[in-house]
N, C-alpha and C positions, 0 to 999 in steps of 0.2 A: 443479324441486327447489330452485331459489334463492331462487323466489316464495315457495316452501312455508318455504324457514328462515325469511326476511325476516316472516313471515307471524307465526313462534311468535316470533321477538325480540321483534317488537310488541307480541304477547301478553303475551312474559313481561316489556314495560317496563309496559304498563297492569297488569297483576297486581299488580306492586311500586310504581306509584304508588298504587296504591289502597290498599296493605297500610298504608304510609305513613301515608296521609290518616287513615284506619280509629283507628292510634296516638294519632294526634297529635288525632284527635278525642275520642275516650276521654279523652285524657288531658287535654285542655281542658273537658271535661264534668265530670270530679272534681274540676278547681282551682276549677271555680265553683263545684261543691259543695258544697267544704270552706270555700271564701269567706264562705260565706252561711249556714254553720249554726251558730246564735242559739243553741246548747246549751249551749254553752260562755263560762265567767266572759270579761265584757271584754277583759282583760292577752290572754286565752288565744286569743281571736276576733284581737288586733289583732297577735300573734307569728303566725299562721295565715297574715293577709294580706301581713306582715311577709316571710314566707317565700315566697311565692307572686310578689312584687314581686322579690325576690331571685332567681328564678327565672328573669327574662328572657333572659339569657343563654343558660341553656339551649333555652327554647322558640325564640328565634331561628334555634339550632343546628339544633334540628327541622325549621324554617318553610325555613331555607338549603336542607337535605338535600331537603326537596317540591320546592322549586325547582330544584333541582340536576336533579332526575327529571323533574322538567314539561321541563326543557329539553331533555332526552333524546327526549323524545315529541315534540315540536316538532320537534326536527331529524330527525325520521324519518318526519316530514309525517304525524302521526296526527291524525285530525282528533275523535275522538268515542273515551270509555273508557268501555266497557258495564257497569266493575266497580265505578265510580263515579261520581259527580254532580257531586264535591267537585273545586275547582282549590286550585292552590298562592297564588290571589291572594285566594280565600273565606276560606283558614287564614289567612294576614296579616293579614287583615280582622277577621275573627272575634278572633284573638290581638289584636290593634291595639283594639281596643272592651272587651275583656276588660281588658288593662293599664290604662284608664284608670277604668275602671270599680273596681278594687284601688285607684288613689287615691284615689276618691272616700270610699271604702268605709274605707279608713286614716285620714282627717280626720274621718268622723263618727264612727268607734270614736274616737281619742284623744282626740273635743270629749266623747263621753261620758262617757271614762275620768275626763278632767277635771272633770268637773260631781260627775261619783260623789267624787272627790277633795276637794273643793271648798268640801263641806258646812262651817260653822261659818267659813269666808272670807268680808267680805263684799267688795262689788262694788268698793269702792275700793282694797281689797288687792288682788284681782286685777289692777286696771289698775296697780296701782306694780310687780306682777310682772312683767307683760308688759312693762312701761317700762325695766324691769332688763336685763329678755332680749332686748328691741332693743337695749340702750346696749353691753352686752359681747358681742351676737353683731357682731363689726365688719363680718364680711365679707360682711351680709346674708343668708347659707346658710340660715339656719334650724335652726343647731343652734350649740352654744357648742362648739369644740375643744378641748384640753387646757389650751392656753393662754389660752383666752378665760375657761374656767370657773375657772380660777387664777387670774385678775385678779379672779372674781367671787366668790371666794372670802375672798382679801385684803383687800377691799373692804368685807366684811361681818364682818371681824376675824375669822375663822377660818384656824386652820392649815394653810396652803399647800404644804410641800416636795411633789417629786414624789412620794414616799408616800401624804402627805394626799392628794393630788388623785388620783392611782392608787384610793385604798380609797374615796374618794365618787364615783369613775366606778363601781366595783365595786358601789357599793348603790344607783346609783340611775340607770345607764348599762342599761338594760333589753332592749334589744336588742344589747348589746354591740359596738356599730359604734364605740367609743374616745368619741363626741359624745355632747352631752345635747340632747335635743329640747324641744321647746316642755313638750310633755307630761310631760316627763321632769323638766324644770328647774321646775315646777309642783307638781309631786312633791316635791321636794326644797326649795322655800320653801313648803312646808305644812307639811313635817316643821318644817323648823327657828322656823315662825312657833308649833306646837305645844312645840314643847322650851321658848320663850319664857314666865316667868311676866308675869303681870300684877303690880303695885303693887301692889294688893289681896292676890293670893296670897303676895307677898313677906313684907307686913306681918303675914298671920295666921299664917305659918311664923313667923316672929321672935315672938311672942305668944306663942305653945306654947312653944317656949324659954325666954323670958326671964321671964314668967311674971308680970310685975311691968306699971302701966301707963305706967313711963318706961324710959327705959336710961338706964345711967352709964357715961360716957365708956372708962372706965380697965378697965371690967369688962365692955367689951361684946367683944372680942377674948376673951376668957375663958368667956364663953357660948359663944360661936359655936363656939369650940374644941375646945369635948367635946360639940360633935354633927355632925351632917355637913351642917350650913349652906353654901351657895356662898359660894366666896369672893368671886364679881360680888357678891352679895346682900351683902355685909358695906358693899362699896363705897359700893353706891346707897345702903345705908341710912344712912352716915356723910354723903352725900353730900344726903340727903333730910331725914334729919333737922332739926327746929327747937331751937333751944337753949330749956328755962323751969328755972325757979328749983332742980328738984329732980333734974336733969338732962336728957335728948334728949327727946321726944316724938315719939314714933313713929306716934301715932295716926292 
């Protein structure tokens, strides 16, 4: 009668390692899944893998609980489970190749995202970005902190308090982890190299206005006034302007 309980314990620990394995394989089967399907816009593919990387913690918890039961089997000297194939050291395995595989899969979605980004950058903008996000990431992490992206904010004469920096982690902080990433901080000197006009566009804004082909000193605060001219652009053009005989030349 003893053999015979000893006999269904067995049973029912190979049963429940197996139910286990069974889970936790499913459920590694949809993360790769969902990893890899191409259906979905970029942002949405790399928030997907984003998640799934974020996951570890959990799947460990899974791979501990295998383990936990393999050890139970072991101490009760089972040598073979008829209910499965699978060990607790295949799922480590398997998960273990699967996590780095999500890395891999995260740096060529965000080189993507970036490239998609990118467009109308050329190649020497890039590298002064990159050049930027090395100099204010100090601590080599691979992302600017609150503080770093504040100093890189300052830096660039834009307004800093923790509000500022608060509302541009809000627009441009994409996975919501408080950092800006490579990708992220890429995003955000496109935007701001886009909001930048050219010379050119300066001077043909101030044209339509002023309507005339000089400006006069005394009356160019007076144009600018009753329209919604930048006040930077009033600057540079005081600042750019040539003086000739009938007054500034803006040309």
């Amino acid at each position: 009668a003893a053999e015979l309980e000893r006999q269904k314990a067995n049973d029912a620990l190979c049963q429940e390692f197996a139910s286990k394995a069974k889970a936790f394989s499913d459920w590694l089967s949809a993360s790769k899944q969902a990893a890899s399907d191409k259906s979905k816009e970029l942002e949405a593919q790399l928030a997907t893998v984003d998640g799934l990387l974020g996951a570890k913690a959990e799947a460990e918890a899974k791979i501990a609980d295998l383990e936990a039961t393999d050890a139970k089997i072991l101490a009760a000297e089972i040598t073979s489970n008829k209910y499965t194939n699978v060990t607790a050291n295949d799922a480590k395995t398997s998960y273990g190749q699967f996590f780095v595989s999500l890395g891999k899969r995260k740096d060529l979605l965000e080189a993507e995202i970036a490239n998609k980004q990118q467009k109308g950058v050329g190649a020497e903008q890039l590298k002064e970005i990159e050049d930027n996000f090395k100099h204010f990431d100090k601590d080599g992490s691979g992302f600017l902190d609150k503080r770093e992206f504040r100093a890189c904010l300052q830096s660039l004469g834009q307004d800093s308090s923790p509000a500022d920096v608060k509302n541009a982690l809000a627009l441009y902080d994409k996975d919501g982890n408080g950092k800006i990433s490579r990708s992220e901080f890429l995003d955000f000197m496109i935007k701001r190299l886009g909001d930048t006009d050219s010379k050119e566009e300066i001077l043909e804004a101030f044209g339509i206005i002023n309507q005339k082909d000089h400006a006069v000193p005394e009356l160019l605060s007076a144009v600018v006034n009753d329209t919604t001219f930048k006040d930077e652009y009033v600057d540079y053009l005081k600042k750019e302007m040539s003086p000739q005989e009938d007054g500034l030349n803006y040309k």
